[in-house]
Backbone as JSON, one array per atom type, in Angstrom:
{
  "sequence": "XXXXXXXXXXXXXXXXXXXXXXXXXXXXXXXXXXXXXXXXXXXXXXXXXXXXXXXXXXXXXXXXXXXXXXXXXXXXXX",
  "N": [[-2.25, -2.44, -27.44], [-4.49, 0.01, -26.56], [-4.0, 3.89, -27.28], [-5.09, 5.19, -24.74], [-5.09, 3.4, -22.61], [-2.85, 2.12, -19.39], [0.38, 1.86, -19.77], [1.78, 0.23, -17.93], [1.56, -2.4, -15.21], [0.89, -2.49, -11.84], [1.77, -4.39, -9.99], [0.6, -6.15, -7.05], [0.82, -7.62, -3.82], [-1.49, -9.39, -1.48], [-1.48, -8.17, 1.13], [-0.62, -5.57, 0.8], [-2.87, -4.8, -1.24], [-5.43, -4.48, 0.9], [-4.02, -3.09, 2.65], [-4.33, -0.39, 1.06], [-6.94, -0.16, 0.57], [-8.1, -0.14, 2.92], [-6.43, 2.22, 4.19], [-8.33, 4.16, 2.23], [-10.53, 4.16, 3.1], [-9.86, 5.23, 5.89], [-8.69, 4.09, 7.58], [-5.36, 3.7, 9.37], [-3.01, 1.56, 7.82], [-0.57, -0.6, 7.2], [1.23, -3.1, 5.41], [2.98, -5.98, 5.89], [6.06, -8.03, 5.64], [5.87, -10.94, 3.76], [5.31, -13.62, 6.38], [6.4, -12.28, 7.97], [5.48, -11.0, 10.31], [3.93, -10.44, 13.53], [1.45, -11.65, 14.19], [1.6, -14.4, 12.27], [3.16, -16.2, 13.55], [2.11, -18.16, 14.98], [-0.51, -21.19, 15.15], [-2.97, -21.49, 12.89], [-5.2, -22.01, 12.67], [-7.58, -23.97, 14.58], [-7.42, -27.52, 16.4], [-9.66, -28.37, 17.66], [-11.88, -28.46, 16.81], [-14.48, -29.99, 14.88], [-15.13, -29.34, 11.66], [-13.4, -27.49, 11.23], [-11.02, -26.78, 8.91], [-7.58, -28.23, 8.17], [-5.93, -27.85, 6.38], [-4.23, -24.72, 5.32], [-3.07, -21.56, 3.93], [-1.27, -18.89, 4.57], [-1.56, -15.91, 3.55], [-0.14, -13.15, 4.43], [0.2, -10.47, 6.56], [-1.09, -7.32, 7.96], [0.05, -4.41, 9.94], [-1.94, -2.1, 12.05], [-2.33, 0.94, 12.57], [-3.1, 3.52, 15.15], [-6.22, 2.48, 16.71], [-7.98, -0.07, 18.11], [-7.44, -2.81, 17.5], [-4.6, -4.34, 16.86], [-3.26, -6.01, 14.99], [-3.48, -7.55, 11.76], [-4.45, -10.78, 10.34], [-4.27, -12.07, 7.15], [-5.67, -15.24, 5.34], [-5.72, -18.01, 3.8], [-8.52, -20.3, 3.33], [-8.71, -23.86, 2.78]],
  "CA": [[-2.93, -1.6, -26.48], [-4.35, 1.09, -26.8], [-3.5, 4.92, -26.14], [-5.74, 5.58, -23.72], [-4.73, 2.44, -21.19], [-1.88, 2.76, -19.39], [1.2, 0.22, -20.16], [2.53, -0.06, -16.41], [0.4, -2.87, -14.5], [1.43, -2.57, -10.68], [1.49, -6.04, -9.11], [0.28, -6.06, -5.32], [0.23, -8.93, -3.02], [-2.66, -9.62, -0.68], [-1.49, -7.8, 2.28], [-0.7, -4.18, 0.21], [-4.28, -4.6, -1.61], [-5.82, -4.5, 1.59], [-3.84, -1.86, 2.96], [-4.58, 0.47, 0.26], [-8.23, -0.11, 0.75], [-8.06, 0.63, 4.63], [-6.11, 3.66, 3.49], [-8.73, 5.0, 1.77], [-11.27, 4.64, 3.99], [-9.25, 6.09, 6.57], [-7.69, 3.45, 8.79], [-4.18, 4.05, 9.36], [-2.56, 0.12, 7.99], [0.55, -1.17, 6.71], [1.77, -4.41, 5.25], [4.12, -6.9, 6.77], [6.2, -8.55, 4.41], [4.92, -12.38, 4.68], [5.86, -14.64, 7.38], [7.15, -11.56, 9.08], [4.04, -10.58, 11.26], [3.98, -11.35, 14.92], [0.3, -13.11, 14.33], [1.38, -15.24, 11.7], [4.2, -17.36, 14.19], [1.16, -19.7, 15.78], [-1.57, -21.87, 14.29], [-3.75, -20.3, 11.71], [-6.55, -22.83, 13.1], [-7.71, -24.92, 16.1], [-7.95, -28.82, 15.67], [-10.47, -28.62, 18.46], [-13.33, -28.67, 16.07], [-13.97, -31.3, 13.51], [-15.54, -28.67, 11.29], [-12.3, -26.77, 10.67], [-10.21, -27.22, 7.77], [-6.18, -28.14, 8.26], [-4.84, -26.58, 5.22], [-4.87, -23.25, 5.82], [-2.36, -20.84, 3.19], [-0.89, -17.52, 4.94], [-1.1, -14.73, 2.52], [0.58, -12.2, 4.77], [-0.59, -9.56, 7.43], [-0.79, -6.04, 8.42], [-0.27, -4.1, 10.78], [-2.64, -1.34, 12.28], [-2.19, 1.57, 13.76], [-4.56, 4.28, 16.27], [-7.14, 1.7, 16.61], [-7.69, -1.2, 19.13], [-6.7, -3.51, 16.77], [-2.9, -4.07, 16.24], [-2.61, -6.43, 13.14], [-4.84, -8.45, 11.17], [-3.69, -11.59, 9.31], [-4.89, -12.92, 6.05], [-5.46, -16.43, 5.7], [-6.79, -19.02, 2.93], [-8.68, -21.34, 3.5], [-9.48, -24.65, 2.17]],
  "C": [[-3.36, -0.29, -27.13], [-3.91, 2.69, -26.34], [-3.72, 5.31, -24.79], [-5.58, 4.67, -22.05], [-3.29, 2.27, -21.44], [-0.94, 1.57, -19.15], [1.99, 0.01, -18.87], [1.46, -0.69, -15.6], [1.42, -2.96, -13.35], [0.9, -3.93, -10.16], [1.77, -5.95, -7.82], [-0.27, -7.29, -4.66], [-1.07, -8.3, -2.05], [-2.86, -8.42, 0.57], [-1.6, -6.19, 1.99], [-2.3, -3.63, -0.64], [-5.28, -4.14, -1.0], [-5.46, -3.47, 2.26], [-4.15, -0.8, 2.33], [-6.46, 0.42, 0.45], [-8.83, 0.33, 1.72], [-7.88, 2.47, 4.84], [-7.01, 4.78, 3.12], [-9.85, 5.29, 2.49], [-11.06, 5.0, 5.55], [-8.23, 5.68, 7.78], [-6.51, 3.0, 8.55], [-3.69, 2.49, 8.85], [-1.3, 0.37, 6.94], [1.05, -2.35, 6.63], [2.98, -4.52, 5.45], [4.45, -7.66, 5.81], [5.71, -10.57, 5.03], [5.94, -13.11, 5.16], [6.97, -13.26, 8.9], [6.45, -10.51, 10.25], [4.43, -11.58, 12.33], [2.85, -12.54, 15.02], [0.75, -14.22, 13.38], [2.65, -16.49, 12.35], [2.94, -18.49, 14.35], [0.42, -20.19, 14.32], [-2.34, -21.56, 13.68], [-5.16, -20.89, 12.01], [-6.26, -23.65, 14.1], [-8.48, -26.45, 15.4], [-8.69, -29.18, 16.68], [-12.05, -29.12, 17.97], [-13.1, -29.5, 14.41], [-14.32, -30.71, 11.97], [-14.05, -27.69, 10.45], [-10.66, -27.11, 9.78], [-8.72, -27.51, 8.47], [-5.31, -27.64, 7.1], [-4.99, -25.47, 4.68], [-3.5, -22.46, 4.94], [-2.01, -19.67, 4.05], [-0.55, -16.62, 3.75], [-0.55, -13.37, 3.03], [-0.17, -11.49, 6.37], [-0.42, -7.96, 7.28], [-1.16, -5.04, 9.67], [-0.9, -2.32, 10.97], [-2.48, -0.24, 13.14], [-3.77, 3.09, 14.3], [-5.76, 3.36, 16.16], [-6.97, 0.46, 17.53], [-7.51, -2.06, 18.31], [-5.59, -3.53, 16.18], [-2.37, -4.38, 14.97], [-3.8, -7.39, 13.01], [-4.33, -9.58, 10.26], [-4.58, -12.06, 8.22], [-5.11, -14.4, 5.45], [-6.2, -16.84, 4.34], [-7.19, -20.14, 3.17], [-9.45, -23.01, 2.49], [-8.41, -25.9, 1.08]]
}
């Protein structure tokens, strides 16, 4: 390496990446460690439509605050 780059790489899951990005543009968020979000108990998809995938990944959530939106979950699909 060299001097100038710096030898500490911070490793951030999905849900803290996202919060930090919210963060900066000003909306209050905080990550949920995963599987421990109230949205991520149910179905991550509806098998109502033939169109919509069934294997669906949970990469976490977070939750939101002053804002009509409470939490937001992250999902993969495919």
């Amino acid at each position: 390496m060299e001097d100038s780059e710096p030898e500490t790489i911070i490793l951030k899951n999905w849900p803290e990446k996202f919060s930090d990005i919210l963060n900066e543009i000003g909306v209050s968020a905080t990550p949920n460690e995963i599987g421990e979000g109230e949205v991520e108990k149910g179905d991550y998809y509806s098998r109502f439509f033939s169109q919509t995938t069934r294997m669906v990944t949970n990469k976490g959530s977070l939750k939101i605050s002053d804002s009509n939106i409470d939490a937001v979950q992250i999902i993969q699909k495919g």
